[in-house]
VMD Tcl script that draws the C-alpha trace (Angstrom):
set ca {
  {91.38 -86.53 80.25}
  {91.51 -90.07 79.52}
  {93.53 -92.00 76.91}
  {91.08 -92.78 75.10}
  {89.87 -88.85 74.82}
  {93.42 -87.69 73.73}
  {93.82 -90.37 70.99}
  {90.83 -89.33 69.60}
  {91.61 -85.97 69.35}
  {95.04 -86.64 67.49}
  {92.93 -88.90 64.97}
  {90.86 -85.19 64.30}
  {94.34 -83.41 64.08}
  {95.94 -86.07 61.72}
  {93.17 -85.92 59.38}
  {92.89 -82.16 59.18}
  {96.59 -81.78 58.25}
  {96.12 -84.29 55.55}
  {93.14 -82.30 54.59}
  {94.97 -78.91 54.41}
  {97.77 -80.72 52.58}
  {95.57 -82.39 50.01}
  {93.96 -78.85 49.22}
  {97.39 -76.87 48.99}
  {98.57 -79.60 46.63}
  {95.74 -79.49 44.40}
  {96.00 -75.92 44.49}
  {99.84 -76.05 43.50}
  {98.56 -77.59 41.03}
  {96.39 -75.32 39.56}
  {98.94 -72.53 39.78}
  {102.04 -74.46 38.04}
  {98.56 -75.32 35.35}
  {98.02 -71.65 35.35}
  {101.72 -70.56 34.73}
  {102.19 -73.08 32.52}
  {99.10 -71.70 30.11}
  {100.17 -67.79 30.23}
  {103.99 -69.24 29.57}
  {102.56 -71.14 26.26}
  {100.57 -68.07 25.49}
  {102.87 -65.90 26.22}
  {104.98 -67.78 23.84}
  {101.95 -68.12 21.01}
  {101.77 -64.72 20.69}
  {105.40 -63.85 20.96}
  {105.69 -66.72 18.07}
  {102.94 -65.05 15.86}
  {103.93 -61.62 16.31}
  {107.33 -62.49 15.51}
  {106.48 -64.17 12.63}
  {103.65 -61.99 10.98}
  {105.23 -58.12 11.94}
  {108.77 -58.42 14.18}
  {110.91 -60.82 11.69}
  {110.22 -58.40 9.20}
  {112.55 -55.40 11.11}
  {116.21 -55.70 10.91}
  {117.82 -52.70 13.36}
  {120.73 -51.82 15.10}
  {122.34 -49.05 17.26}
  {125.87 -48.29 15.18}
  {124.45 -45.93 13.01}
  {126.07 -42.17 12.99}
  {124.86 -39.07 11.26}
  {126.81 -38.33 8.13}
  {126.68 -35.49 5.28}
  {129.16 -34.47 2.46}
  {130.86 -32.00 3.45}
  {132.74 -29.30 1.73}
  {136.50 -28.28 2.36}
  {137.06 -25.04 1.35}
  {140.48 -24.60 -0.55}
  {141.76 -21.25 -2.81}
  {142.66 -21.78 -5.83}
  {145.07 -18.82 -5.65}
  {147.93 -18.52 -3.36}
  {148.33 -15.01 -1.17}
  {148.33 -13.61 2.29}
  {145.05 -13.41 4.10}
  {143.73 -10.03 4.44}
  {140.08 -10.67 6.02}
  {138.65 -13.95 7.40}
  {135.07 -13.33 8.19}
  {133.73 -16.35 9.83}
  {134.32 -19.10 12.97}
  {133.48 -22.12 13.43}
  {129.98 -22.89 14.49}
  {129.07 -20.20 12.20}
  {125.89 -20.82 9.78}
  {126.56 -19.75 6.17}
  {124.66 -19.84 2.92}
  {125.96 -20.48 -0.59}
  {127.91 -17.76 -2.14}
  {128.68 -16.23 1.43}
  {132.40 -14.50 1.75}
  {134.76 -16.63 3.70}
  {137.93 -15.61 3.40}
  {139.65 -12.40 1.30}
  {142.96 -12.78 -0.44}
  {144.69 -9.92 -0.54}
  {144.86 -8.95 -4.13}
  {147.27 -6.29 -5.42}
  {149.08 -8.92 -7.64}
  {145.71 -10.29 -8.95}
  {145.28 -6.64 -9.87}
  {148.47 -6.24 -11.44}
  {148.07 -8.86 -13.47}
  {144.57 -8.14 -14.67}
  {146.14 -4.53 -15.61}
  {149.06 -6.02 -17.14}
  {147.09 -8.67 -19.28}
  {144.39 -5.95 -20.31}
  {147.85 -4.15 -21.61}
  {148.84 -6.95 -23.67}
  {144.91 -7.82 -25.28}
  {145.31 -3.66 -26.46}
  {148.55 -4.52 -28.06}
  {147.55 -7.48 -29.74}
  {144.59 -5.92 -31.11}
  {146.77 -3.00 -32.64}
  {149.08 -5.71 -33.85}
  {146.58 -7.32 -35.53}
  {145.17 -3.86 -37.36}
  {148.30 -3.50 -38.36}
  {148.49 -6.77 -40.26}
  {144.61 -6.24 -41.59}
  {145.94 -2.63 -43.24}
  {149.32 -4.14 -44.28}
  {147.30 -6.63 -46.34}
  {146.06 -3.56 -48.33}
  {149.48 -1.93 -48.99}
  {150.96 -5.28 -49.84}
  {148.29 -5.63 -52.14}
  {148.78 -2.20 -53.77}
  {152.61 -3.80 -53.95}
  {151.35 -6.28 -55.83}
  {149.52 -4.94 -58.33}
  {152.41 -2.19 -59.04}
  {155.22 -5.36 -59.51}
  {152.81 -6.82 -61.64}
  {152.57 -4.06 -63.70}
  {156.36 -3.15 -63.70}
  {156.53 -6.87 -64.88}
  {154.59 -5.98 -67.41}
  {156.69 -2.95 -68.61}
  {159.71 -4.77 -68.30}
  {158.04 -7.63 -70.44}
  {157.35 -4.62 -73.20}
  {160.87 -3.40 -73.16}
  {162.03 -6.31 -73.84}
  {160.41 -7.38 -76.91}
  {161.37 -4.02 -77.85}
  {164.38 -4.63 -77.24}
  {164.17 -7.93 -79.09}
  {163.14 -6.44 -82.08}
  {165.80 -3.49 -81.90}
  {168.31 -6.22 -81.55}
  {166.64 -8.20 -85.15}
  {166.79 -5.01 -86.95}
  {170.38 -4.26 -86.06}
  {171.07 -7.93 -86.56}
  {169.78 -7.36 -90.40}
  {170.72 -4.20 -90.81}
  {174.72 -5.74 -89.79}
  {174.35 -8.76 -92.38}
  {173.71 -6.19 -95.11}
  {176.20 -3.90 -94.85}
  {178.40 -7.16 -94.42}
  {177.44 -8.08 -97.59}
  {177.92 -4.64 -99.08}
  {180.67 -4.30 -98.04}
  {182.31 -7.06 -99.66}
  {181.28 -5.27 -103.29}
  {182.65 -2.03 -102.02}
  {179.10 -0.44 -102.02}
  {179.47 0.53 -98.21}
  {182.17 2.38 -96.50}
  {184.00 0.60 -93.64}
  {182.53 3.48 -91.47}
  {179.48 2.72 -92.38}
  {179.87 -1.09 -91.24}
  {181.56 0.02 -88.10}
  {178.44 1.98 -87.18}
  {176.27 -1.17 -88.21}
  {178.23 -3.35 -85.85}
  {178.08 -1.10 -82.92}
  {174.33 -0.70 -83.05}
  {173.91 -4.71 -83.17}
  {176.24 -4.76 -79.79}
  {173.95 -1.80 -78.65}
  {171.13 -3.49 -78.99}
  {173.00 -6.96 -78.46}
  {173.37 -5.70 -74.54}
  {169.79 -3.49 -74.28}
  {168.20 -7.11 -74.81}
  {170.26 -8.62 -72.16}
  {169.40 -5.60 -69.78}
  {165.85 -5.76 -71.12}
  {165.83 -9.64 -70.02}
  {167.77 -8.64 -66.86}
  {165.16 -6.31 -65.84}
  {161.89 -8.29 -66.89}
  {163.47 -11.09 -64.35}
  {164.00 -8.46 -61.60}
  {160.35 -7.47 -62.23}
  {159.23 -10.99 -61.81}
  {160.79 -11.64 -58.73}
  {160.03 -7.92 -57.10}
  {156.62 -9.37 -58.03}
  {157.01 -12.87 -56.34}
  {158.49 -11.25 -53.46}
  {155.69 -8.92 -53.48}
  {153.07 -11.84 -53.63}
  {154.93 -13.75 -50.72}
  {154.77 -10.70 -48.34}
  {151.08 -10.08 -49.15}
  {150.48 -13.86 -48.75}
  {152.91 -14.12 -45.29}
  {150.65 -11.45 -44.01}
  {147.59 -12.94 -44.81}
  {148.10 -16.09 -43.23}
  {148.18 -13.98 -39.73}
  {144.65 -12.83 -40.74}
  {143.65 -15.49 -42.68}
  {139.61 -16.54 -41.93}
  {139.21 -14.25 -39.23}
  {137.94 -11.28 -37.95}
  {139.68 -8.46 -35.23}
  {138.11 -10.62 -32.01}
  {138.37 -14.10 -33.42}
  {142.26 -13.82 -34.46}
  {144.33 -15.79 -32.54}
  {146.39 -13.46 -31.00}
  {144.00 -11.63 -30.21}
  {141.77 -14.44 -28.89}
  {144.74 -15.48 -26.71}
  {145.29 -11.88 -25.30}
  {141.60 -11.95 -24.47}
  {141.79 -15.28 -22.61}
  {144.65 -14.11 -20.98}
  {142.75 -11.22 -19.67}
  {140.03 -13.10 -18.59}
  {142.17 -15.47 -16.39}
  {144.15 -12.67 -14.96}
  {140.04 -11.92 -14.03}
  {139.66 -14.81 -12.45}
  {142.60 -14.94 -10.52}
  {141.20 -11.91 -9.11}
  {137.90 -12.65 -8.52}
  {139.46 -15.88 -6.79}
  {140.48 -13.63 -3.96}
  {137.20 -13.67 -2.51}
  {136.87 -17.25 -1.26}
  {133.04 -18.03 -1.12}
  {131.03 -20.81 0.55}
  {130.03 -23.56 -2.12}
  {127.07 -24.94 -0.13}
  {124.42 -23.51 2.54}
  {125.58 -25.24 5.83}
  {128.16 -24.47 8.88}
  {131.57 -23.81 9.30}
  {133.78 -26.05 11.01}
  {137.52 -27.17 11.71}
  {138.86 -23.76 10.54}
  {142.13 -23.52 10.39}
  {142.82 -20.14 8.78}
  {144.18 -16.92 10.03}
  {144.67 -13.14 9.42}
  {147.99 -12.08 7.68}
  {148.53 -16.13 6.73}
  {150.40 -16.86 3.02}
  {147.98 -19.78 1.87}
  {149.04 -21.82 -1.35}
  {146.23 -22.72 -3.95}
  {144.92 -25.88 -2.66}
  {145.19 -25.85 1.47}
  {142.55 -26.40 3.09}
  {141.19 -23.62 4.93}
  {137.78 -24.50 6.50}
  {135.02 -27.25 6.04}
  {131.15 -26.14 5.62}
  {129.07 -28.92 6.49}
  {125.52 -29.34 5.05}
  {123.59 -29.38 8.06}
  {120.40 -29.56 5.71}
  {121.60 -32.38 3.92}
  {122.20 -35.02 6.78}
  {122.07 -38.89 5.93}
  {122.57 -41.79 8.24}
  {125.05 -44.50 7.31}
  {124.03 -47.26 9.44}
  {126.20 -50.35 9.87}
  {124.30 -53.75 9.38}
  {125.69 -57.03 10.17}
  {125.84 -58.98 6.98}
  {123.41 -61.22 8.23}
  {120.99 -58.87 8.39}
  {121.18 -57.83 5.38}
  {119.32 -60.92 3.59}
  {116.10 -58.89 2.78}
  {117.14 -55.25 2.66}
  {117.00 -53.25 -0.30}
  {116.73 -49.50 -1.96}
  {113.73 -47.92 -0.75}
  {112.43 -50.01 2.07}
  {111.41 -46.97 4.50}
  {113.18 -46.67 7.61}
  {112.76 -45.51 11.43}
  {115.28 -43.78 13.21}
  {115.92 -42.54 16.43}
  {118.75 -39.96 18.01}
  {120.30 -40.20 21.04}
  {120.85 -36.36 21.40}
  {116.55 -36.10 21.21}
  {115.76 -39.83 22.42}
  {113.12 -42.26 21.19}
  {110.21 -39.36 21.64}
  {111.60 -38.12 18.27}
  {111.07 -40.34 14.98}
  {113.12 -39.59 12.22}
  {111.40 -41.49 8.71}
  {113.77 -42.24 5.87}
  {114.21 -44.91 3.34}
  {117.58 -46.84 2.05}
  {118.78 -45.18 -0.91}
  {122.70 -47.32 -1.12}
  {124.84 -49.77 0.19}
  {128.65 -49.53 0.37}
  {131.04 -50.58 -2.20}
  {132.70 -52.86 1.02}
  {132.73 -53.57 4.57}
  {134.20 -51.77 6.96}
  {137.60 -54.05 7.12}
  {137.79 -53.75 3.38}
  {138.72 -50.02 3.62}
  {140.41 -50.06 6.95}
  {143.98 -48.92 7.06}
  {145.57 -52.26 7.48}
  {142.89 -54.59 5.85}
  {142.69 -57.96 7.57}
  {144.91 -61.55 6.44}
  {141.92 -63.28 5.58}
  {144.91 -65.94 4.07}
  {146.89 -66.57 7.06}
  {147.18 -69.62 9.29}
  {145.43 -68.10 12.16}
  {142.19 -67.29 10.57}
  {139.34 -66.41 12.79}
  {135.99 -65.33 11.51}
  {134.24 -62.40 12.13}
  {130.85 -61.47 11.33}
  {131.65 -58.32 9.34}
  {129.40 -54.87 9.19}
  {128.18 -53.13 5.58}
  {127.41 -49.65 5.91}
  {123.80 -48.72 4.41}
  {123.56 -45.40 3.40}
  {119.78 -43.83 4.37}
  {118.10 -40.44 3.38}
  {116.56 -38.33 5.71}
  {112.76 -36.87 5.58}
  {113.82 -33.00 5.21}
  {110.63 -31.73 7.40}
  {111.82 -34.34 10.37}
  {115.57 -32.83 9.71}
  {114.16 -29.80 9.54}
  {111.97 -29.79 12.88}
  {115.23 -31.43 14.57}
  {118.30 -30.59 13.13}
  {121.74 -33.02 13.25}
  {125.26 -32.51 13.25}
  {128.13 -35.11 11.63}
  {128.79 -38.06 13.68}
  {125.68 -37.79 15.91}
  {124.26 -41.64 17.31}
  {121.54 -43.16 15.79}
  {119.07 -46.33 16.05}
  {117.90 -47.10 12.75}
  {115.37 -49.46 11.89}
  {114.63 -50.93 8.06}
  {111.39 -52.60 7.54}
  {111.74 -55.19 4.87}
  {108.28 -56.81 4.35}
  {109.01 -54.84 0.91}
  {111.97 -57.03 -0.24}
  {111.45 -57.59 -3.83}
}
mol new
graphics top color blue
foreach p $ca { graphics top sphere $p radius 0.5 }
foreach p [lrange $ca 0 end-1] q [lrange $ca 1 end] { graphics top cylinder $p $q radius 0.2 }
display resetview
């Protein structure tokens, strides 16, 4: 091959590489154009569906299952005699938890049920005293009036003698009447002299044996004054008396207050409780909320009753949970915490602090999938509602 020949054919070779180059160029091109376009659509649409449907979600992951549940606490003290449930255990309202034993409560009913049967007979006692007081009564009043008739007679006796003395005193002074005979005159105006201070004597006796009689008659009535056998006082107390002792005794039975399960019992057989110890919790497994814990800066459009979507981790995102927000808490978390944070101090640092938002269930999706306390949830508010 000649010189000529093989220079020619690196002239072909030259200008088919710069050929080939010139196409994969412009076809760079195109593809960086083509990228370019799905990145700025991409971004269009992630844009408008943020701003039309996703801005209006707030959501977050520390969200926990929550109820209010019931401790269970006597409210008599006594040794356990029966405990008929464990934890785990499903209950309904008005179920028997735990028996007291109750031979004191017993006692005490019998011994208060004693005391309302004496009170009652106390009280008959006063209701027919009032009669024979009152028959009292009525005979010092009329002895008062016998001893008011005596002694005007003996008033007048004592005027006649009185005359019949002045007289004879002037009788005698003529001779006309013995000295006898005056003698006789002045002993019957002493007689009758001392029969009108007997006669007073007696009518003042009668008057107070008839005050007396009016103050015992009145002294009883005041213990049955405007009242009848039941509603007397002390009979009225006897009764309640009774009825606690009742109580007390019926408060040996320890029943469960709400429909739900037993947990964190901490009560055994032959055990002396005191009124007030907590025994066992019942938690309202029918009555689960979700208090989910928003960042306060999500909070800007959420209010009561925007609906809600919630997920469990124990049943994953397959299950839905709807719900709406029904309360948010009186303070954040560090408000309530056990050694609140120095907001004050020198070395202040903020952080973005967490309100929890109290949401209700739907009872058919709690129903279909149950919860227990302190399960993890996702909860999602949607607050295109925000007014």
């Amino acid at each position: 091959m000649t010189s000529t020949s093989i220079i020619e054919t690196e002239s072909v070779a030259a200008v088919a590489l710069t050929a080939e180059a010139a196409n994969n160029s412009s076809r760079r091109k195109r593809l960086f154009t083509l990228l370019g376009s799905v990145v700025a659509l991409a971004a269009i649409g992630y844009g408008s569906y943020w701003a039309t449907y996703a801005s209006h979600f707030v959501e977050t992951d520390n969200a926990y299952a929550a109820a209010e549940i019931a401790q269970v606490t006597p409210s008599v003290s006594g040794t356990v005699r029966e405990v008929k449930v464990s934890d785990t255990q499903a209950v309904k309202k008005g179920d028997v938890l735990v028996v007291i034993d109750d031979t004191d409560a017993r006692l005490a009913v019998a011994q208060a049920e004693a005391e309302y049967g004496r009170a009652v007979r106390r009280v008959r006692g006063y209701m027919a005293n009032d009669e024979g007081l009152a028959a009292q009564v009525a005979a010092r009043a009329a002895d008062e009036q016998r001893a008011a008739a005596q002694l005007s007679s003996a008033e007048s006796d004592l005027e006649r003698a009185q005359v019949d003395l002045r007289r004879r005193e002037a009788l005698a002074a003529s001779g006309s009447v013995s000295g006898d005979e005056l003698t006789r005159a002045q002993n019957a105006f002493a007689t009758a002299r001392a029969a009108l201070a007997a006669a007073k004597a007696g009518a003042e006796q009668a008057r107070a044996n008839r005050t007396a009689a009016l103050g015992s008659r009145q002294s009883n009535a005041v213990l049955i004054d405007q009242s009848t056998l039941e509603s007397n006082p002390e009979v009225a107390l006897a009764r309640a008396r009774r009825d606690q002792a009742q109580v007390d005794l019926d408060r040996t039975v320890v029943r469960a207050p709400i429909d739900g399960v037993v947990a964190r019992r901490a009560v055994q057989v032959g055990q002396r409780v005191q009124s007030g110890a907590v025994l066992l919790s019942v938690v309202p497994t029918g009555d689960i909320h979700v208090d989910a814990n928003f960042k306060e800066v999500q909070l800007r459009d959420v209010r009561v009753g925007q609906p809600v979507e919630l997920h469990a981790d124990i049943y994953g995102s397959k299950i839905t949970y709807r719900g709406h927000v029904t309360g948010f808490s009186g303070g954040t978390g560090a408000a309530f915490a056990a050694i609140p944070a120095q907001n004050a101090t020198g070395n202040w640092i903020k952080v973005v602090q967490r309100l929890p938002v109290r949401v209700a269930l739907d009872p058919q999706d709690l129903a279909a999938h149950p919860l227990q306390v302190g399960l993890s949830m996702h909860a999602s508010i949607d607050t295109r509602d925000s007014n």
